[in-house]
VEXNU-490516 format. One record per residue (C-alpha): x, y, z; residue in one letter. Coordinates in steps of 0.05 Angstrom, whole numbers, padded with zeros to 5 digits, always signed. Each point is the difference from the previous one (the first is absolute). Layout:
[[X, Y, Z], a];
...
***
This chain:
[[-01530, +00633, -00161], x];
[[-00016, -00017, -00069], x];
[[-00019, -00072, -00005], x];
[[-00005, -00012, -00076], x];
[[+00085, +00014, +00002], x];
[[+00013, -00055, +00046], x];
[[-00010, -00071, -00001], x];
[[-00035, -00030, +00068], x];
[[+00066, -00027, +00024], x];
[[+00030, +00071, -00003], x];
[[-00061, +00037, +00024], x];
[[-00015, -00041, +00061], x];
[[+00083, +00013, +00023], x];
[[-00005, +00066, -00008], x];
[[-00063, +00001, +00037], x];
[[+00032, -00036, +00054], x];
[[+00067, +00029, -00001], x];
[[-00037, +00067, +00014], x];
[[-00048, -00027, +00054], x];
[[+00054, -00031, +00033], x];
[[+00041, +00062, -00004], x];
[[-00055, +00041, +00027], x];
[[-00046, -00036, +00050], x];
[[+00051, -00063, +00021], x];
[[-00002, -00074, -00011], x];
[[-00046, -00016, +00048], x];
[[-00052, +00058, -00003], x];
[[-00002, -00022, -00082], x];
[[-00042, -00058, -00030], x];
[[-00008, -00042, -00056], x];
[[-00074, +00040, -00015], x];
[[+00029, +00071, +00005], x];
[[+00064, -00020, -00045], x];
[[-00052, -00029, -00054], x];
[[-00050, +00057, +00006], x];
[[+00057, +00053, -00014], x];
[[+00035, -00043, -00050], x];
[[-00072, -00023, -00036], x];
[[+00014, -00063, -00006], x];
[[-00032, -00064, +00023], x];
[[+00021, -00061, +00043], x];
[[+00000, -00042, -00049], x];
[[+00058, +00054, -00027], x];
[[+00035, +00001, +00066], x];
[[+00002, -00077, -00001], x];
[[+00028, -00018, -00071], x];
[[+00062, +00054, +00025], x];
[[+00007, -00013, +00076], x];
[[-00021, -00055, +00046], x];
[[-00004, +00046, +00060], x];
[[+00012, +00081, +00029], x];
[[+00059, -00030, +00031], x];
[[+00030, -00013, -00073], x];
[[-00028, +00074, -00015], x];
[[+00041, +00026, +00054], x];
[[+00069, -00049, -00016], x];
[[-00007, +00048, -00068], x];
[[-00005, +00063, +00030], x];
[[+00056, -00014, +00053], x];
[[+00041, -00028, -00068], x];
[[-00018, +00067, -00037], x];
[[+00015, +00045, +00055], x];
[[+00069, -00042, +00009], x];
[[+00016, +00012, -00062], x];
[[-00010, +00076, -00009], x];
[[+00033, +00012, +00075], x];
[[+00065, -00036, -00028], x];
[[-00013, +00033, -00070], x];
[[+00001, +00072, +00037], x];
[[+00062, -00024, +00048], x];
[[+00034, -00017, -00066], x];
[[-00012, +00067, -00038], x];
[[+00022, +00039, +00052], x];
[[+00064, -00029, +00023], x];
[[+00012, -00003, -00068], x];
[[-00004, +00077, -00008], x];
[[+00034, +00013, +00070], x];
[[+00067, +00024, +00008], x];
[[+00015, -00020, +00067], x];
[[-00040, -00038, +00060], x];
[[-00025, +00064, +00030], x];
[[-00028, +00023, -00059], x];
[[-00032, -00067, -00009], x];
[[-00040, +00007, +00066], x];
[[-00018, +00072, -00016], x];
[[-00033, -00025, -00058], x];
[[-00039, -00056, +00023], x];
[[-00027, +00043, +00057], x];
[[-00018, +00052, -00049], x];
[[-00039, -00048, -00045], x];
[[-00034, -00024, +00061], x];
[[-00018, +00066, +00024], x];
[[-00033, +00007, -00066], x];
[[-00038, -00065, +00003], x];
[[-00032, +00004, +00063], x];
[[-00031, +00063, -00025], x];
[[-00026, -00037, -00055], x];
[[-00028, -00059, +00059], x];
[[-00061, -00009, +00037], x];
[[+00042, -00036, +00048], x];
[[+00057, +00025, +00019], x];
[[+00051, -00062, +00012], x];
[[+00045, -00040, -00052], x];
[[-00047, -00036, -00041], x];
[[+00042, -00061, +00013], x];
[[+00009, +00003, +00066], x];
[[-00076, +00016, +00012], x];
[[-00020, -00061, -00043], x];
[[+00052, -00043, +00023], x];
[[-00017, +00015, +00069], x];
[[-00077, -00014, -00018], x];
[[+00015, -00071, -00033], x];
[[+00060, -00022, +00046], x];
[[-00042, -00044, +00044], x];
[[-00037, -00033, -00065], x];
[[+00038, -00066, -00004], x];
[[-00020, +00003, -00078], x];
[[+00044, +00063, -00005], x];
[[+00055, +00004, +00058], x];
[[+00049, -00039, -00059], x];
[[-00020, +00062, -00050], x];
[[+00012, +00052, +00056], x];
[[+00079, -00016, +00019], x];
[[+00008, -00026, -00071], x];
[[-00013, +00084, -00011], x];
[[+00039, +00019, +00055], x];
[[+00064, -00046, -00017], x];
[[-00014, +00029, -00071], x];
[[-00007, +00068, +00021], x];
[[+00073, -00001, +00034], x];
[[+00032, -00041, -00044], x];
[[-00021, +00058, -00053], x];
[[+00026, +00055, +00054], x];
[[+00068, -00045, +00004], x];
[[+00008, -00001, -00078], x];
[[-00021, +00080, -00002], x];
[[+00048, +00017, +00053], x];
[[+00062, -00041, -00029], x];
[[-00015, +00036, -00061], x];
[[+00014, +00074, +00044], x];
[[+00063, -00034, +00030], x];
[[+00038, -00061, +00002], x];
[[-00019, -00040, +00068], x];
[[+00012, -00068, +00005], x];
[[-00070, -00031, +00000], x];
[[+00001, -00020, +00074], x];
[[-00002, +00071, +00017], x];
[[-00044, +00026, -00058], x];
[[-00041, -00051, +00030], x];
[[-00008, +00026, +00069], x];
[[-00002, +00065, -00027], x];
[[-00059, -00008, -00042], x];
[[-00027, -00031, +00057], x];
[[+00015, +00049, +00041], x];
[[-00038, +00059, -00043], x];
[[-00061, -00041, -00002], x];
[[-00010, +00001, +00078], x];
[[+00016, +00070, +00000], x];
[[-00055, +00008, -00063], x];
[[-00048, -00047, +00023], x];
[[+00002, +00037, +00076], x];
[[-00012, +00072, -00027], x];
[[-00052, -00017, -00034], x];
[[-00040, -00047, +00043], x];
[[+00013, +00052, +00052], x];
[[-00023, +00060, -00054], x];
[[-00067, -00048, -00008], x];
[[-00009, -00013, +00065], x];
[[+00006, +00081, +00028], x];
[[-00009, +00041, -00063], x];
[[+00055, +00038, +00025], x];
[[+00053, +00023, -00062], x];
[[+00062, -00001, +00055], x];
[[-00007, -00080, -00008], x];
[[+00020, +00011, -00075], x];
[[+00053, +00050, +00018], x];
[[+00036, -00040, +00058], x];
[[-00013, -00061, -00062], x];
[[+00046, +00050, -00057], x];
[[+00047, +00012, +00062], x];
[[+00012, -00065, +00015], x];
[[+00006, -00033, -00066], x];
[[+00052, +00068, -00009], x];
[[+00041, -00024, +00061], x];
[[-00004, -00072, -00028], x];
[[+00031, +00024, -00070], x];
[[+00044, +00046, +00034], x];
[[+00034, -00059, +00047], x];
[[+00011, -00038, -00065], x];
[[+00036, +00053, -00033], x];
[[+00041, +00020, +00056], x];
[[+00025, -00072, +00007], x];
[[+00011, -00014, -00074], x];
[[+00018, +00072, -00016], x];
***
């Protein structure tokens, strides 16, 4: 990480972001992020009055890029089944790319849940999250939002399931029976709109 590029806001979340990503909320401290980031307290303080406010940015961040990748790939998707396809490929891709193997925001989210601090943040992200997967369906066909709704809502538990199972077992068939299901999901759609 080159320091002299950054200023210490930017260096201590990136430091954090990737602790976080890697070793968990929890297992990270306010030492380790400053050691990697080289910064001081002092640095920490004028930014952030506590790791909880370090982790309300990486949950925002990670919010944002999950409904940024959602977005870019409906967008490029000619049909709902396609969609899915995609979004399980990209994943696919990721978790090779991951020291642990989950959704980041599910894996975070499920470490900072029971943090009274951050349990507004986490189902802010998740009501985010579908409302993007509503908007990003709607834009692959026209449902009336109700059902985009419950759709969206719908692909998450399939998504989220897969891959907590995938994390929990290692086993790839998690992520298949995951693409399957979201398939049958899309499919079911289709079949009553088309």
């Amino acid at each position: 990480m080159k320091h002299d590029k950054q200023n210490p806001r930017e260096r201590i979340l990136d430091s954090a972001f990737h602790l976080f990503r890697d070793q968990g909320y929890a297992e990270t401290g306010i030492s380790e992020i400053l050691t990697e980031a080289g910064a001081y307290k002092k640095s920490l303080y004028d930014h952030f009055t506590s790791k909880e406010d370090l982790a309300v940015e990486y949950l925002a961040s990670l919010t944002h890029s999950h409904a940024d990748l959602i977005e870019r790939v409906a967008a490029t998707s000619e049909d709902l089944e396609r969609f899915t396809d995609r979004w399980v490929d990209l994943v696919r891709r990721s978790l090779k790319n991951s020291k642990r193997q989950d959704c980041p925001i599910g894996l975070f989210a499920g470490e900072v849940a029971s943090i009274p601090e951050m349990r507004p943040h986490v189902l802010e992200t998740i009501d985010r999250l579908i409302r993007t997967m509503q908007r990003s369906v709607q834009q692959i066909i026209p449902l009336p939002d109700a059902e985009a709704e419950n759709l969206a809502r719908r692909v998450f538990v399939a998504f989220q399931g897969g891959m907590r199972l995938f994390y929990l077992t290692g086993e790839e068939r998690y992520l298949t029976l995951m693409r399957e299901e979201l398939k049958y999901i899309a499919r079911s759609v289709q079949v009553v709109k088309g």
